[in-house]
C-alpha positions in Angstrom: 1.1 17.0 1.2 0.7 14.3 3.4 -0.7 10.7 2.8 -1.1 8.4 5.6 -0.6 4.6 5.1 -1.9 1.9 7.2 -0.1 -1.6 6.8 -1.8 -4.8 8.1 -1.0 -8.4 8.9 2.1 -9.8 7.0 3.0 -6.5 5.4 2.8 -4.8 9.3 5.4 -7.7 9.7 7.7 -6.5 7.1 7.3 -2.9 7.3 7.2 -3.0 11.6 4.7 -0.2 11.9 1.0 -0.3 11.9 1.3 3.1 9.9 3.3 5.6 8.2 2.8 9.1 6.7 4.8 9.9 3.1 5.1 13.7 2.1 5.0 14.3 -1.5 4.7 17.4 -3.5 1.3 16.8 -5.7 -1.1 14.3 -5.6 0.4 10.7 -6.7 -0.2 8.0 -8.4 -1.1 4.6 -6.5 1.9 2.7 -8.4 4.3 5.5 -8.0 3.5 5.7 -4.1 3.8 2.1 -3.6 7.4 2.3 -5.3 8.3 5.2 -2.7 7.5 2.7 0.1 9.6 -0.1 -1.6 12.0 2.2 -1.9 11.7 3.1 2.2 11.1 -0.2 3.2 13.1 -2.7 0.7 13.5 -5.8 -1.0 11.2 -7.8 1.4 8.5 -5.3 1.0 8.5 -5.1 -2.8 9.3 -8.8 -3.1 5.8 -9.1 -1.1 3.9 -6.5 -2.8 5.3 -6.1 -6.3 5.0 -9.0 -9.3 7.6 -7.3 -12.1 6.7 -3.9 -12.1 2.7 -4.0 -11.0 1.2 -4.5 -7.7 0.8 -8.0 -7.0 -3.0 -9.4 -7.7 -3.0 -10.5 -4.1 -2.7 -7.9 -2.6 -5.6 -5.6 -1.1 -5.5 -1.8 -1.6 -7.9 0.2 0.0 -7.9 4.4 -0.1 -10.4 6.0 1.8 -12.3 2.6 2.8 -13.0 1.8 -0.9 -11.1 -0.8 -2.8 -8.8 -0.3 -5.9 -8.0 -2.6 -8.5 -6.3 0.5 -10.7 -2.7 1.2 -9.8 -2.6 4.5 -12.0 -5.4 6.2 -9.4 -4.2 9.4 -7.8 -4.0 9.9 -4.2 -4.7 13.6 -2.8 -4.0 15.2 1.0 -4.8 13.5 3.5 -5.6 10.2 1.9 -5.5 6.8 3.9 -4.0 3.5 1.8 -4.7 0.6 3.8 -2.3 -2.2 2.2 -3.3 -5.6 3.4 -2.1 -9.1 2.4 -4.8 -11.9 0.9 -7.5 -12.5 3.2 -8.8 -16.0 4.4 -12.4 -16.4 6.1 -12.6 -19.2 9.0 -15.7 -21.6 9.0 -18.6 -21.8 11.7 
C-alpha cells in the first residue's frame, strides 16, 4: 500500500526530492516509517530527524494536514507525511 511523503526545507536538502512514495504491506507505524526512510536516505537524514531512537522534538510531522506529536500513530493507504524542519516566523 502506498504512502506518499512530502519533505520540505532542510530535510528536501538532505533527502533531494520534494517527495517520495514508500510501499509497505499493512498500515505502519509513524516511527517505524520514519526508520524505513532513514534506512533509504542515511546517516544525514536520521542524524537530522532522529534524537536516540525517537523523532526529534523539532521536527514537524504532519499526516493528512493535521499535526502529530505521537510517533506510535498508524498510517493507512494513501496517506501524505509532510516532514518539515523547525519553523521560524519573520517580523512586519
Amino acid at each position: 500500500m502506498p504512502i506518499k511523503v512530502k519533505f520540505f526545507a532542510r530535510v528536501r536538502e538532505i533527502v533531494k526530492t520534494p517527495t517520495t512514495e514508500i510501499n509497505v504491506n499493512d498500515k505502519v507505524k509513524l516511527i517505524d516509517l520514519m526508520n524505513l526512510l532513514a534506512n533509504k536516505y542515511g546517516s544525514k537524514f536520521r542524524e537530522y530527524v532522529f534524537k536516540a531512537d525517537h523523532i526529534a522534538s523539532h521536527i514537524i510531522l504532519m499526516i493528512n494536514g493535521e499535526p502529530v506529536k505521537n510517533q506510535d500513530v498508524y498510517l493507512e493507504e494513501n496517506d501524505i507525511l509532510a516532514i518539515l524542519p523547525p519553523v521560524s516566523g519573520g517580523g512586519m
